[in-house]
C-alpha positions in Angstrom: -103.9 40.8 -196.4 -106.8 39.4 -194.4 -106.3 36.2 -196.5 -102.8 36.0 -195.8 -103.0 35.7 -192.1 -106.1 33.5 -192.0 -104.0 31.1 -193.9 -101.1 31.7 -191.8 -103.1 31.0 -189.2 -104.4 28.2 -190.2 -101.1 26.4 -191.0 -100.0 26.7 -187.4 -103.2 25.7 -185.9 -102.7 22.4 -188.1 -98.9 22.2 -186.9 -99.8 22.2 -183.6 -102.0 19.6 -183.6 -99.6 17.2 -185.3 -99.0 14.2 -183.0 -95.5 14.1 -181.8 -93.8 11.0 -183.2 -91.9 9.0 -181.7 -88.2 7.7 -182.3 -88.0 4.9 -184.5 -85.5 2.6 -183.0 -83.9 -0.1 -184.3 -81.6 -2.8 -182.3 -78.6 -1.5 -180.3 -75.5 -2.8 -182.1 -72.2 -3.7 -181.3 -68.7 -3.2 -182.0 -65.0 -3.1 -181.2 -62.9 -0.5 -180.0 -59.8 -0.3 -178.2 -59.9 -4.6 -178.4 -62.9 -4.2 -175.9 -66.4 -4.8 -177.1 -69.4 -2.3 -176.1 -73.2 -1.8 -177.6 -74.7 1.4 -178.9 -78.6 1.7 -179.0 -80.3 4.7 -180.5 -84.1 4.6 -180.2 -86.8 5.8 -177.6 -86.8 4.6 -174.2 -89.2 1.9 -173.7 -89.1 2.2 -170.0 -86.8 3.4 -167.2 -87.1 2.6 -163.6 -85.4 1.5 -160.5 -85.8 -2.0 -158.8 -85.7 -2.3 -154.9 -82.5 -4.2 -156.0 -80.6 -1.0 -156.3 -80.7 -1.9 -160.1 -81.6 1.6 -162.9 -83.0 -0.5 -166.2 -83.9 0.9 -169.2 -85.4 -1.0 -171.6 -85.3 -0.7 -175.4 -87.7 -0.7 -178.1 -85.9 -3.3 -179.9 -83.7 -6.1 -178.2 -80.0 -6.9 -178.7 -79.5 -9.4 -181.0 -77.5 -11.9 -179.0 -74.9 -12.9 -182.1 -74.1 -9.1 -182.1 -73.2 -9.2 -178.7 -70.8 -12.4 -178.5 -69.9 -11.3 -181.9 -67.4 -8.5 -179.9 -66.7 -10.7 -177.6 -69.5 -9.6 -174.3 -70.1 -12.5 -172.6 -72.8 -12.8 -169.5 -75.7 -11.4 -171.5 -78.9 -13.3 -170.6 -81.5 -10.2 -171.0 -81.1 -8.7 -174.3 -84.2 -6.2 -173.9 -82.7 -3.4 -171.3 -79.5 -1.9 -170.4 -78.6 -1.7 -166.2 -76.7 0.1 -164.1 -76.1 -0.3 -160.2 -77.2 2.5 -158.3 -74.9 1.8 -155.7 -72.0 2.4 -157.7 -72.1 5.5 -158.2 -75.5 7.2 -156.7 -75.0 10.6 -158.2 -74.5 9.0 -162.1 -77.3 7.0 -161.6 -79.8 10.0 -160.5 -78.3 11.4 -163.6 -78.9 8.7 -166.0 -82.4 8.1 -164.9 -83.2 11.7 -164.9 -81.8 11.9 -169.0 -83.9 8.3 -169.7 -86.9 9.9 -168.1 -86.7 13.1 -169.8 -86.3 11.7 -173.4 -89.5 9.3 -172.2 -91.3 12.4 -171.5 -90.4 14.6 -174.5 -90.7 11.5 -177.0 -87.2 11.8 -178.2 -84.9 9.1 -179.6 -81.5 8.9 -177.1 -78.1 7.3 -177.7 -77.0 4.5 -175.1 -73.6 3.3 -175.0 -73.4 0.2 -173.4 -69.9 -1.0 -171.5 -69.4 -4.3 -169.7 -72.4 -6.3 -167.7 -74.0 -6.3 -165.0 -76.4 -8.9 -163.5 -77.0 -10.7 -167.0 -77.5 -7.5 -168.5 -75.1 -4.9 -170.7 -74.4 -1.7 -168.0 -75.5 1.7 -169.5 -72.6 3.7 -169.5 -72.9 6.9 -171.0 -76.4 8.7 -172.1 -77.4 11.4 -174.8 -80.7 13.2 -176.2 -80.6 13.4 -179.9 -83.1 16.3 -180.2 
């Protein structure tokens, strides 16, 4: 019995010590829908933050290949390494977004990124989701 729970014990001593891992992420892709073009990145968040340009970025672990995203048709693409969104557009998403890109960060989770449209030579974050 005493056996038993030392062992016990000991396994979740050793579980808890495991290093969280983080997302492995591979490069957002693109594809049609709808005749429109858009980008889909699942991986961890790189880094989030806001510029004093009023601009949210978050940047992935892996760039955009650029053939994928003139492949669907985006055009205006010149930084293939973050997604943006202007804060000014809509305040209230944007606190949203950043607070779900920071959160992941924090937790080491892997999030989904759908990417719609461009903005300032980069593809806009449109929608945002936690895939723990």
């Amino acid at each position: 019995m005493k056996l038993g729970l030392i062992a016990a014990v000991v396994v979740s001593t050793v579980v808890a010590l495991l290093p969280q891992t983080a997302a492995i992420a591979s490069a957002p892709a693109c594809y049609t829908y709808g005749g429109s073009g858009y980008c889909e990145y699942t991986g961890s968040v790189a880094k989030a933050y806001i510029n004093s340009n009023g601009e949210l970025l978050i940047y992935f672990d892996t760039p955009v290949d650029p053939a994928s995203v003139s492949g669907v048709g985006i055009t205006g693409v010149t930084n293939f390494t973050a997604c943006a969104f202007p804060v000014t557009q809509n305040p209230d998403y944007a606190k949203m977004l950043f607070a779900a890109a920071l959160s992941a960060q924090a937790r080491q989770t892997s999030v989904t990124l759908q990417l719609w449209g461009t903005y300032a030579g980069y593809l806009k974050c449109d929608r945002i989701w936690s895939n723990s």
